[in-house]
C-alpha positions in Angstrom: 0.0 0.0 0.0 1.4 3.3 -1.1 0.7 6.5 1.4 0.4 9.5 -0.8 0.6 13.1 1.1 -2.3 15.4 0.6 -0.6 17.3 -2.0 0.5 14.2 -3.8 -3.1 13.0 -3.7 -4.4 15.7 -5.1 -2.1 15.9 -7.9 -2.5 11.9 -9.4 -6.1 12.7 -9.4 -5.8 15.8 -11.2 -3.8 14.1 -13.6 -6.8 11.6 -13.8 -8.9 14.3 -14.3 -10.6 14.4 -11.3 -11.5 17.4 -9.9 -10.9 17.9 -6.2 -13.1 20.2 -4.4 -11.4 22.7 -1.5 -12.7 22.3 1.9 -14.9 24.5 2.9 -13.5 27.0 5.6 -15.0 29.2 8.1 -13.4 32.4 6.9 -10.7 33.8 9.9 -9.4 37.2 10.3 -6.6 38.2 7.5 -4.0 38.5 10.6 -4.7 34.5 11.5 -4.1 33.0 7.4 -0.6 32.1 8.2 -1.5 30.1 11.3 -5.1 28.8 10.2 -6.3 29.3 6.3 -9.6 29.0 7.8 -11.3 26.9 10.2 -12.4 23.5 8.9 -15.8 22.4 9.6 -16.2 19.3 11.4 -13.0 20.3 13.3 -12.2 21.2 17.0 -9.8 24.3 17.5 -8.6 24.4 21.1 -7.4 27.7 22.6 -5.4 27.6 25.5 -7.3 30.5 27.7 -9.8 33.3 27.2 -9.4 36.4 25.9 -8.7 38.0 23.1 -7.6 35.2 20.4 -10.7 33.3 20.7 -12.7 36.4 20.0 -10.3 37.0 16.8 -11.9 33.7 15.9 -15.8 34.6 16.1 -15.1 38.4 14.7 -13.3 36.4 11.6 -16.2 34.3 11.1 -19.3 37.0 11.9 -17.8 39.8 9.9 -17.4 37.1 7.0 -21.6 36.4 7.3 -21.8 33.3 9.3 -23.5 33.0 12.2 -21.9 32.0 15.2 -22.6 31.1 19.0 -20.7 32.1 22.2 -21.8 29.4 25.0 -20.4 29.5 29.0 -17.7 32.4 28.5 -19.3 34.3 31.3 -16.5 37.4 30.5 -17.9 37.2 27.0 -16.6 41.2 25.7 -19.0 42.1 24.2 -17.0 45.9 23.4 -14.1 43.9 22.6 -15.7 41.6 20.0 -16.9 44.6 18.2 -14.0 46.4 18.0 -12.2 43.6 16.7 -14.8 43.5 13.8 -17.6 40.8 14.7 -20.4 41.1 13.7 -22.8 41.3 17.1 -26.1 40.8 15.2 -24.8 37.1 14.2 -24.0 36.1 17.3 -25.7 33.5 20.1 -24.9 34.5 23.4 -25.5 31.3 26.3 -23.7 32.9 29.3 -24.7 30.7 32.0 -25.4 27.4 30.3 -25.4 25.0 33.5 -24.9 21.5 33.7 -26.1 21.1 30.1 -23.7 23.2 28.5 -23.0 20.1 26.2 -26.7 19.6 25.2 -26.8 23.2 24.1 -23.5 23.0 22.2 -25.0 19.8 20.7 -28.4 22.0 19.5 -26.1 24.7 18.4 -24.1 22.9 16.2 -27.2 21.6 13.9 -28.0 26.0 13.1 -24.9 27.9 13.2 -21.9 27.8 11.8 -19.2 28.3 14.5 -19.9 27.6 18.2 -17.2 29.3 20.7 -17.4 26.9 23.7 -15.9 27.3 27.1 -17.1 23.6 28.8 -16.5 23.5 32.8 -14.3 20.8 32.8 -11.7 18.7 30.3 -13.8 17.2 27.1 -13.1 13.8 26.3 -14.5 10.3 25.5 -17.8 9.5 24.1 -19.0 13.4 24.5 -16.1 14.5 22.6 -16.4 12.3 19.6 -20.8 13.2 19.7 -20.2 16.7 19.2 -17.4 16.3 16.8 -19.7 13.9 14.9 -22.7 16.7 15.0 -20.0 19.1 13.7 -19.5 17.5 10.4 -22.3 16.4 10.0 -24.1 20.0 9.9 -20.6 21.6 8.5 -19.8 23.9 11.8 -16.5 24.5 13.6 -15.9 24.1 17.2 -13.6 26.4 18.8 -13.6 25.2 22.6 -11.2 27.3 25.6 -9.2 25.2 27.4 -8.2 21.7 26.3 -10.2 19.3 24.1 -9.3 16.1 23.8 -8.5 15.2 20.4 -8.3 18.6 18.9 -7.1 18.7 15.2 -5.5 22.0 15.8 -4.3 23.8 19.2 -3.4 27.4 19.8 -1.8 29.6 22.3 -0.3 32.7 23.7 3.8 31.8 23.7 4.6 35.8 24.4 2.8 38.7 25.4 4.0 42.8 25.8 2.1 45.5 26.2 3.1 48.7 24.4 2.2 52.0 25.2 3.1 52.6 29.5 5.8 54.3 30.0 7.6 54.7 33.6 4.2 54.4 35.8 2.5 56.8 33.3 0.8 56.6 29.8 -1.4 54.6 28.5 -1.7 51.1 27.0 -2.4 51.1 23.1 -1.9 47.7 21.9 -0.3 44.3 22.8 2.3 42.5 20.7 1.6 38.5 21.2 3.3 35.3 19.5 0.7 33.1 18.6 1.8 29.1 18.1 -0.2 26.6 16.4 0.3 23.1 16.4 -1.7 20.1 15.4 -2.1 16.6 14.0 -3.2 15.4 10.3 -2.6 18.0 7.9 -2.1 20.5 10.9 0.8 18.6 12.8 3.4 21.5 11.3 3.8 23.8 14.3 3.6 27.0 13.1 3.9 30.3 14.6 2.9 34.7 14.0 3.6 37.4 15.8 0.0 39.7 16.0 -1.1 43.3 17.4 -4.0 41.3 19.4 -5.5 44.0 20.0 -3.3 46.7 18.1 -3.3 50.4 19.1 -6.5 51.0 16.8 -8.4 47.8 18.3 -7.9 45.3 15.5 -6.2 42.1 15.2 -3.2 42.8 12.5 0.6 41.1 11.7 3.3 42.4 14.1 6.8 40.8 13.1 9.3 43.1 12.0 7.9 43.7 8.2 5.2 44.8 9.8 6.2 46.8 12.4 9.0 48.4 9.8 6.0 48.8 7.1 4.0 50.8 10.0 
């Protein structure tokens, strides 16, 4: 048995003339390409905390016209989603979920398209592989905060500054983050970009040292 890489795939059937369709993504932010291309439906994303990098995530996807749900982030910013572009009137707010935080993630997934989820405790198991199953089957993307067992792709916060105090006065205008990705399947290359997230005017953009020269 021969074990062809994506690419390779792709190309013998092209040459067989078989078309192969792209996956369909959940459109991401501009700033997030490098590290995502999109977010693949049917797929868990698993952000190491709260903040602002998960809500880079929904404004991506909102400001894009999908509809999206926010379920047990109880410091849900609602400011700060806005000003990093989402769209507010697309989004599903379950603060307070309860004990069946996973029953409403399960209805969620059938009608929108990404569902933000922050469960109480460490997904696994038989729960873990339901509500990926619901996810593909309806074609949504399940971005959960904190770790997911199983996740196709992780991210996190490696480095964080602030810019903008200076010696116990000022104010702060923006912070300069490395954001890591890493993964399994077609995701397993770790990769890596440095973001404003938030930048002095409130949006998500690159910050390596192009960038911050170009500026």
């Amino acid at each position: 048995m021969t074990v062809l890489r994506r690419e390779q795939a792709e190309a013998v059937l092209a040459r067989a003339g078989v078309a192969v369709q792209p996956v369909e993504l959940v459109t991401v932010l501009p700033a997030l390409r490098t590290l995502l291309g999109g977010l693949r439906r049917g797929q868990v994303v698993a952000v190491d905390a709260a903040g602002v990098l998960p809500l880079a995530l929904l404004a991506g996807a909102t400001a894009a016209g999908s509809w999206s749900a926010v379920v047990g982030l109880s410091q849900f910013g609602v400011l700060a989603a806005s000003d990093l572009g989402a769209d507010l009137d697309r989004v599903v707010l379950v603060e307070d979920p309860g004990d069946q935080w996973a029953e409403v993630v399960a209805v969620l997934l059938t009608s929108v398209e990404l569902v933000l989820v922050q469960p109480p405790v460490q997904v696994g198991g038989q729960l873990a592989r339901r509500l990926v199953a619901l996810a593909r089957r309806h074609g949504s993307a399940l971005v959960c905060v904190g770790d997911w067992e199983g996740a196709q792709t992780r991210l996190r916060i490696a480095s964080s500054l602030w810019v903008g105090a200076g010696q116990g006065d000022g104010h702060l205008r923006g912070r300069r983050v490395k954001v890591e990705a890493s993964g399994r399947g077609s995701g397993a290359r770790p990769r890596s970009a440095w973001l404003w997230l938030p930048g002095p005017d409130g949006t998500v953009s690159g910050a390596d040292l192009e960038a911050l020269e170009a500026g």
